[in-house]
C-alpha positions as CSV (number, residue, x, y, z in Angstrom):
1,X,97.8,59.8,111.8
2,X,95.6,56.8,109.9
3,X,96.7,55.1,107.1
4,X,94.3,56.1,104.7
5,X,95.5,60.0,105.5
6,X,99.0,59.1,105.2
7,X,98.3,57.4,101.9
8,X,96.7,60.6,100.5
9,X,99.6,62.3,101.8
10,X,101.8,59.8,99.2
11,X,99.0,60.0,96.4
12,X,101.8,61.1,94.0
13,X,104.3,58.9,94.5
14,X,101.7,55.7,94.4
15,X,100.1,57.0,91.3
16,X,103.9,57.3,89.6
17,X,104.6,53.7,90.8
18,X,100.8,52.5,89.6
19,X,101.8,54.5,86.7
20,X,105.4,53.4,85.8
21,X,104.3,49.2,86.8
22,X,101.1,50.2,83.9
23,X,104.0,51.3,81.4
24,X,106.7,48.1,82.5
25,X,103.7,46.1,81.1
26,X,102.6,47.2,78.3
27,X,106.5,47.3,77.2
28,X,107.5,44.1,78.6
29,X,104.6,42.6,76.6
30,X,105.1,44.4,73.2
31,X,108.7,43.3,73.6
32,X,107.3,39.3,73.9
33,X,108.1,38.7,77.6
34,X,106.3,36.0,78.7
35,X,102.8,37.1,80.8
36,X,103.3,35.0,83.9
37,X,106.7,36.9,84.2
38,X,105.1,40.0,83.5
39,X,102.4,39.7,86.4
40,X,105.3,38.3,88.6
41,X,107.0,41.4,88.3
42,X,104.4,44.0,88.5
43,X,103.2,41.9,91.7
44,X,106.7,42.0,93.4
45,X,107.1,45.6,92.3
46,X,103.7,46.8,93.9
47,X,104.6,44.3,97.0
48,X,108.0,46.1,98.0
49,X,105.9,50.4,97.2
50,X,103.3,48.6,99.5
51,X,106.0,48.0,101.9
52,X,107.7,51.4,101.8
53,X,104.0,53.1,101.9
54,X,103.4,50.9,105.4
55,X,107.2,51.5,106.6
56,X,106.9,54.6,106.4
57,X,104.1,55.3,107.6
58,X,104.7,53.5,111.2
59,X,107.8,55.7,111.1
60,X,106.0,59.5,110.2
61,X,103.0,58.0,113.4
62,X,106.0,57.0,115.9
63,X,107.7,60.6,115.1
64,X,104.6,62.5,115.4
65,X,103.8,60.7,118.7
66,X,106.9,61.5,120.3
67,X,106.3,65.1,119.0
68,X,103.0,65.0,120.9
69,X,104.4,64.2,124.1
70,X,107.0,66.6,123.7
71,X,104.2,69.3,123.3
72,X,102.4,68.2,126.4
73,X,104.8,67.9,128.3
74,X,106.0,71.9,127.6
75,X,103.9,74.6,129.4
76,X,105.6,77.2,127.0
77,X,104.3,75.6,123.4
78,X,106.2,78.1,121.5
79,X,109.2,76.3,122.8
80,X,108.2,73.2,120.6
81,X,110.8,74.0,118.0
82,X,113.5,73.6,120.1
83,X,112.4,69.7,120.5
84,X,112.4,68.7,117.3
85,X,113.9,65.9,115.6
86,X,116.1,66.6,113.1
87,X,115.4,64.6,110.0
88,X,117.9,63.1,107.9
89,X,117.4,65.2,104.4
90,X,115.1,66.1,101.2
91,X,112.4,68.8,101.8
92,X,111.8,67.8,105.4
93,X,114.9,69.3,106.4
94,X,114.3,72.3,104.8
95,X,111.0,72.6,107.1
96,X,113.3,71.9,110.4
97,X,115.4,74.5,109.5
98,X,112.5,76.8,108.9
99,X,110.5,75.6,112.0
100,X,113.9,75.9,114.1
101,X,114.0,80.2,112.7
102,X,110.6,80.5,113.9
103,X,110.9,79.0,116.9
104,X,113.8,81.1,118.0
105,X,111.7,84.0,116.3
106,X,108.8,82.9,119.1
107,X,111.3,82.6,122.0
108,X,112.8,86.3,121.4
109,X,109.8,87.6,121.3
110,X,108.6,86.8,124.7
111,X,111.7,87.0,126.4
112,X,111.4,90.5,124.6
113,X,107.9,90.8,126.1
114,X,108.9,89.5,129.3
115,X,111.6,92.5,130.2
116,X,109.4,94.6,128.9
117,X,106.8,93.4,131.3
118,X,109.4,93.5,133.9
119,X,110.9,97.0,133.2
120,X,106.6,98.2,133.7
121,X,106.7,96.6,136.9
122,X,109.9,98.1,138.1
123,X,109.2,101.6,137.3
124,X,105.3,101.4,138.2
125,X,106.9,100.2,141.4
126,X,109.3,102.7,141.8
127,X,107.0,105.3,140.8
128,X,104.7,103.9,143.4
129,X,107.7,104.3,146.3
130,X,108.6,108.0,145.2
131,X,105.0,109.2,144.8
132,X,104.9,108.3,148.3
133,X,107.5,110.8,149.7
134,X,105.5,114.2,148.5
135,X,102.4,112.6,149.3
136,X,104.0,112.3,152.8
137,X,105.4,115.6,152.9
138,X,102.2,117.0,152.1
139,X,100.5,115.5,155.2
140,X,103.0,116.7,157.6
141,X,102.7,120.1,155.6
142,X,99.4,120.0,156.2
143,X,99.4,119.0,159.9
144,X,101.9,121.9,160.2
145,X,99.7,124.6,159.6
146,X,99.7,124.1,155.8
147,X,102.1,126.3,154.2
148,X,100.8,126.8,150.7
149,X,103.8,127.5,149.0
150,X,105.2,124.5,149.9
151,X,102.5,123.0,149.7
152,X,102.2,123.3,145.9
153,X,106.0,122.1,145.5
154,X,105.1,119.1,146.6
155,X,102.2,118.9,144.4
156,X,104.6,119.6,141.6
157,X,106.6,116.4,142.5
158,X,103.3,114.2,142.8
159,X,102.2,115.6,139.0
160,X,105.7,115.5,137.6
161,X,105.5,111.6,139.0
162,X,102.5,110.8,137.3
163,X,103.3,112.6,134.2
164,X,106.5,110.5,134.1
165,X,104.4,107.2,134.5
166,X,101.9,108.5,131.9
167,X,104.5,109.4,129.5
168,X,105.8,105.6,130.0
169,X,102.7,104.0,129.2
170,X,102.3,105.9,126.3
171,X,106.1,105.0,124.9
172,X,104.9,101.1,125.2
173,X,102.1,101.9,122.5
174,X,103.1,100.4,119.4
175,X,102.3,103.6,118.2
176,X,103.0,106.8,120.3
177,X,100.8,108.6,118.4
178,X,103.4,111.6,117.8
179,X,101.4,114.6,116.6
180,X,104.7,116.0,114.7
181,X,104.3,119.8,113.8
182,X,106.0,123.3,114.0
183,X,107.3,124.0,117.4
184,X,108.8,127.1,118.7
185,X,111.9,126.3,120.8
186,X,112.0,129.8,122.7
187,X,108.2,129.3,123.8
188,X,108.3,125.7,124.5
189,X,111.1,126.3,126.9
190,X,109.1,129.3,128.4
191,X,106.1,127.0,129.2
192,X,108.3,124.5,130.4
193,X,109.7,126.7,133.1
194,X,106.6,128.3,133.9
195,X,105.1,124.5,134.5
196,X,108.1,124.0,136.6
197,X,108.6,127.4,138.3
198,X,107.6,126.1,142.4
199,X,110.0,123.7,142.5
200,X,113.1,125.8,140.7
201,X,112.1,128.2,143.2
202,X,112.1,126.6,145.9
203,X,115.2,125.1,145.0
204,X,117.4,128.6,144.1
205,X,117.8,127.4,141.0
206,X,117.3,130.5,138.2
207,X,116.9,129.6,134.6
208,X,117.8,131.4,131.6
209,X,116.5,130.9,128.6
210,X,117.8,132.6,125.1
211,X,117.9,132.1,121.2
212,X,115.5,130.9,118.8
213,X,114.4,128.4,116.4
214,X,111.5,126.3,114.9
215,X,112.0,122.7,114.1
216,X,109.2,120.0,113.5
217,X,108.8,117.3,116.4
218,X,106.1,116.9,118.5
219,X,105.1,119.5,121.7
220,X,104.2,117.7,124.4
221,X,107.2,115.0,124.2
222,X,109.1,118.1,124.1
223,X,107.9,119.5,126.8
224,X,108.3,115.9,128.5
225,X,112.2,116.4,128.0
226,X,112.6,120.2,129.2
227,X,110.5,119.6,132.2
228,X,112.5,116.1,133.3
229,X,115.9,118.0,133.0
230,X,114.5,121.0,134.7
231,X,113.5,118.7,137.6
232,X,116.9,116.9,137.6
233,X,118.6,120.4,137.9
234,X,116.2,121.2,140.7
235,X,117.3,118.3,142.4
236,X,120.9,118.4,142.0
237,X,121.9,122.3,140.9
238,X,120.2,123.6,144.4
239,X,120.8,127.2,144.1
240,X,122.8,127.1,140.8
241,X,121.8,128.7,137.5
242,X,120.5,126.6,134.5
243,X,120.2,128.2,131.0
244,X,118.4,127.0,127.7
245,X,119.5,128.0,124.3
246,X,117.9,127.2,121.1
247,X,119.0,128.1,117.4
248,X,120.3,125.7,114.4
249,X,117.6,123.4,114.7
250,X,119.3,122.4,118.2
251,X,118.4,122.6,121.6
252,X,120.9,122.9,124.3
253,X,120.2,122.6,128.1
254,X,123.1,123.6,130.4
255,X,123.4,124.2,134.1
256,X,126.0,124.6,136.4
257,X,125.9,121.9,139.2
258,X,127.8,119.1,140.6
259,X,128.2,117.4,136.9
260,X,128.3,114.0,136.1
261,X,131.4,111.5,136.9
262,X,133.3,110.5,133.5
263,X,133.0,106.6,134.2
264,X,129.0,107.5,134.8
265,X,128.2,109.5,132.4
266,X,127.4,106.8,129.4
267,X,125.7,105.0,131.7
268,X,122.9,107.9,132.6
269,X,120.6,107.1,129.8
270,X,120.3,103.8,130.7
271,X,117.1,102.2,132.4
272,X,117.2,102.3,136.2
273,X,120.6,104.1,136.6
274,X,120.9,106.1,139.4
275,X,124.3,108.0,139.5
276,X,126.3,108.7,142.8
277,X,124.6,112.2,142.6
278,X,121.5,110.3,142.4
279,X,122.1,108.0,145.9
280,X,123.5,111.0,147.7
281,X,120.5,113.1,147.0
282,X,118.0,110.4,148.1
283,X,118.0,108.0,145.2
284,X,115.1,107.7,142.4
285,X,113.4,105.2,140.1
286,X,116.5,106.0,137.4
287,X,114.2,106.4,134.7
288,X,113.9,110.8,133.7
289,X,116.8,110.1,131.6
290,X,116.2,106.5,130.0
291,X,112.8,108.0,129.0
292,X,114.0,110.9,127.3
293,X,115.8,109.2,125.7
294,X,113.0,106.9,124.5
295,X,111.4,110.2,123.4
296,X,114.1,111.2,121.4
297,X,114.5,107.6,119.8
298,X,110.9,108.0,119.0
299,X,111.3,111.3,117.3
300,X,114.5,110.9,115.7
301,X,115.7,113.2,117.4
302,X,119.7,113.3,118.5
303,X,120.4,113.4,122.2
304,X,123.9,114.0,123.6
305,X,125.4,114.8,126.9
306,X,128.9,116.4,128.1
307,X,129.7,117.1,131.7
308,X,133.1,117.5,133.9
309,X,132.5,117.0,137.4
310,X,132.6,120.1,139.7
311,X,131.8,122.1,136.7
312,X,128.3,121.4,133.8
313,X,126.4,119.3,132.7
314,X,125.2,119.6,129.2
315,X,122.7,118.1,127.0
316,X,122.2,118.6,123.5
317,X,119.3,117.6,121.5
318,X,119.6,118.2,117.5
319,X,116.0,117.8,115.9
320,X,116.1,116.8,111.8
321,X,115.7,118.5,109.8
């Protein structure tokens, strides 16, 4: 910082001491003081705000050098805040402190960013390892004489996979883009099972699906969620029976399976879990139930589960109203 742009900085303060000398004068004169004494004083006066101006000065260009530094010497300039000096009061303090709230403001933000960016990698990874297992299956189906019913169960699994990625992508977006309007509950779950039928199939698994209802949410994230729970009960409810109820602006998906361990079960939501059901049945990238739900969080809609082991597992999803 120069001098000169330092001292336009101070314009205010030099014109009030310029100002205030101008007015000592004109007093001091009126009231008889002698003019030597008079010019003495001005002279002294405008010495020592001279002074202060180049005082403070060399101290604002030695801060702002050391700030300098400190930015260069950080790969991560967001993180510039963090360095700075605290100054000792008046209105410049206020500016630390409001500096220092953006700074952390910055620093949040990309660590946000940055586990977000992780979590993608994860699950694209994961994705990556599970698509590879029907993919596999399908070449040894294939080398086997191609049996086309199994053949298409394994396709199933490949789509369902790259829904699931699809559907992640799409929960990134800032905005969704939710197309919220009348759905009815009784045919959604029909087309969900339909979608779903070669791998419940193949599995044993029958479905039921009873009641009715119309709430307002949007069709294809509700598919999303009947179609990841019908897969889970594929996987884990092997020759079991599964039934899907609607009415009261509620949706309820029940099956009767293995269940869910008390200790595991608020933990099934979360990102990555895979429950002991889960490692004993070959493991999984952990994320059908994290994303729905995501969905549900999206839609406001009100996700709960219940389970005793050896017994159900139930989830309940209430949609507003």
């Amino acid at each position: 910082m120069s001098f000169f742009r330092y001292l336009r900085a101070q314009l205010v303060p030099a014109c009030c001491v310029l100002l205030g000398a101008a007015a000592w004068s004109a007093g001091a004169f009126l009231l008889g003081a002698e003019l030597p004494l008079i010019l003495f004083t001005v002279i002294f006066a405008l010495a020592l705000a001279a002074l202060a101006l180049l005082l403070g000065w060399l101290r604002a260009r030695r801060r702002l050098a050391r700030l300098h530094r400190a930015a260069d010497a950080l790969s991560e300039k967001y993180l510039l805040g963090e360095v700075l000096e605290r100054p000792l009061g008046g209105a410049e303090a206020e500016y630390y402190f409001v500096m220092k709230e953006v700074s952390r403001a910055a620093v949040d933000a990309v660590g946000e960013a940055t586990r977000a960016r992780d979590g993608y990698a994860d699950f694209v990874e994961g994705w990556v390892h599970e698509l590879k297992t029907p993919l596999t299956a399908c070449s040894l189906i294939l080398a086997n004489g191609g049996d086309a019913r199994k053949l298409r169960v394994q396709l199933r699994r490949a789509d369902n996979l790259a829904e699931s990625v699809l559907h992640f992508a799409r929960l990134r977006r800032a905005d969704a883009g939710w197309q919220i309007a009348p759905v009815d509950l009784r045919q959604a779950a029909d087309e969900a099972v339909r979608g779903e039928m070669e791998l419940l199939l193949a599995a044993g698994v029958r479905v039921e699906v009873e009641g009715e209802g119309t709430v307002s949410t949007d069709r294809r994230a509700l598919l999303f969620i009947l179609k990841q729970l019908l897969v889970n009960g594929a996987k884990y409810c092997r020759g079991g029976h599964m039934r899907i109820a609607a009415g009261g602006g509620a949706l309820t998906v029940e099956d009767d399976g293995p269940g869910i361990a008390a200790h595991e079960l608020p933990l099934i939501f979360g990102r990555g879990y895979v429950g002991g059901a889960g490692r004993r049945a070959g493991g999984g990238t952990g994320m059908g139930l994290y994303l729905v739900r995501e969905t549900c969080s999206g839609l406001g809609i009100r996700a709960a589960a219940a389970s005793e082991e050896g017994k159900f597992t139930r989830f309940t999803f209430t949609f507003p109203q």
